[in-house]
C-alpha positions as a Markdown table, in Angstrom:
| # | Residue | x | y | z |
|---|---|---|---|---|
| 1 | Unk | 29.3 | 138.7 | 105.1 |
| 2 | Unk | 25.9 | 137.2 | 106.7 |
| 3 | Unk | 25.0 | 135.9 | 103.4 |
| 4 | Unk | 28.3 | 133.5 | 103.9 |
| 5 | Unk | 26.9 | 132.9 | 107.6 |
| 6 | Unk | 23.9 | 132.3 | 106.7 |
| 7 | Unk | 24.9 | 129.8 | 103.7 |
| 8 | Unk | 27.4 | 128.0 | 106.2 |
| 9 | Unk | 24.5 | 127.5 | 108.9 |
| 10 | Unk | 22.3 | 125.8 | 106.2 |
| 11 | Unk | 19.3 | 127.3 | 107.2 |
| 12 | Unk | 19.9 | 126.3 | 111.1 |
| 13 | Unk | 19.8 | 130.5 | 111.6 |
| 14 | Unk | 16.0 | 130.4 | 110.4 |
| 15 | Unk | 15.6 | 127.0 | 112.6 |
| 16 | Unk | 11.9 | 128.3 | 114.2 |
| 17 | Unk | 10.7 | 129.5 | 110.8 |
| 18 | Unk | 11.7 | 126.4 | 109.1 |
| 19 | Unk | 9.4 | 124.2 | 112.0 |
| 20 | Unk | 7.0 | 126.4 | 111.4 |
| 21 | Unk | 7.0 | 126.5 | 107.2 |
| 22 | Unk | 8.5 | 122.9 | 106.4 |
| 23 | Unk | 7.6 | 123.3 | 103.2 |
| 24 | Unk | 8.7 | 127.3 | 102.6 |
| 25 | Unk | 11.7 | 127.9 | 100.6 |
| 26 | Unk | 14.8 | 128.4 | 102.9 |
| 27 | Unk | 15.7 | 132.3 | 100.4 |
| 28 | Unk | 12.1 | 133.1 | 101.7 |
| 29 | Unk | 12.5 | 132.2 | 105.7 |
| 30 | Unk | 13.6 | 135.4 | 106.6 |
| 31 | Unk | 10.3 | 137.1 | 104.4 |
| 32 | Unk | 8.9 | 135.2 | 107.6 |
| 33 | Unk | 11.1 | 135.8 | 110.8 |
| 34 | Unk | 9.4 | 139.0 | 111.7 |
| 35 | Unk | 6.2 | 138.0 | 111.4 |
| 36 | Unk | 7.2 | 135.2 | 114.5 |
| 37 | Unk | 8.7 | 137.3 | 116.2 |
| 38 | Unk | 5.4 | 139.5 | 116.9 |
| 39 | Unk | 3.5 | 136.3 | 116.9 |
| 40 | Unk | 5.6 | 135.1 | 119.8 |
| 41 | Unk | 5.8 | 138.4 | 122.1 |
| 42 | Unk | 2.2 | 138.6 | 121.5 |
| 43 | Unk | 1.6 | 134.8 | 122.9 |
| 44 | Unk | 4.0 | 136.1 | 125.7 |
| 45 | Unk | 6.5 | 133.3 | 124.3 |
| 46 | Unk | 10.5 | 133.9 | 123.7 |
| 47 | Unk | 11.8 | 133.9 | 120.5 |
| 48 | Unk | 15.8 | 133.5 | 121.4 |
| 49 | Unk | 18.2 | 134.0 | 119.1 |
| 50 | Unk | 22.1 | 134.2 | 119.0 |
| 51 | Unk | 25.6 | 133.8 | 117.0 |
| 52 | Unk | 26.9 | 130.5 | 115.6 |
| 53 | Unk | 29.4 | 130.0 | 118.4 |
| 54 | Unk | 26.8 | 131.0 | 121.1 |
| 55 | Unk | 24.2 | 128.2 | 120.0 |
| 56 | Unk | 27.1 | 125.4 | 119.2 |
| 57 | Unk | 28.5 | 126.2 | 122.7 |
| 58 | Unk | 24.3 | 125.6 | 124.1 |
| 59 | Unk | 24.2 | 122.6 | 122.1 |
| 60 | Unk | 27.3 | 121.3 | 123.3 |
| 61 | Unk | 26.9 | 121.9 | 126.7 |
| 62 | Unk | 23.6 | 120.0 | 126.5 |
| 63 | Unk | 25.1 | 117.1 | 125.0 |
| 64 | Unk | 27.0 | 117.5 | 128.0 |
| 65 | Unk | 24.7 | 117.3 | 130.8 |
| 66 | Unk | 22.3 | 114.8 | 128.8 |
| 67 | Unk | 25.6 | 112.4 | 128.4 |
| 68 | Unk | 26.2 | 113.0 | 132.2 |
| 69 | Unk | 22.9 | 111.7 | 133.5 |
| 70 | Unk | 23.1 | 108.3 | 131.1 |
């Protein structure tokens, strides 16, 4: 089942390791995700991740609030 999920985000689930790596295959990103995660806690820095609907509900209400102040 996450292989589907992670096929339908198109890589958006590996979004920090993709910034990081451009040029890294997106079958390898995940090879990678741990690696940034201990590089971020020990940089004191959050590395935040959540579900599909959770981030397209963020994004949306962001859109949101950026649309209100125009």
């Amino acid at each position: 089942m996450y292989a589907l999920s992670a096929a339908r985000a198109g890589g958006l689930n590996y979004q920090i390791e993709h910034h990081l790596f451009p040029t890294l295959p997106r079958h390898n990103l995940a090879k990678v995700r741990g690696a940034v995660q201990r590089l971020c806690e020990k940089h004191g820095l959050v590395y935040e991740s959540c579900g599909m609907a959770t981030g397209t509900w963020r994004v949306l209400q962001r859109l949101a609030a950026v649309a209100a102040e125009a």
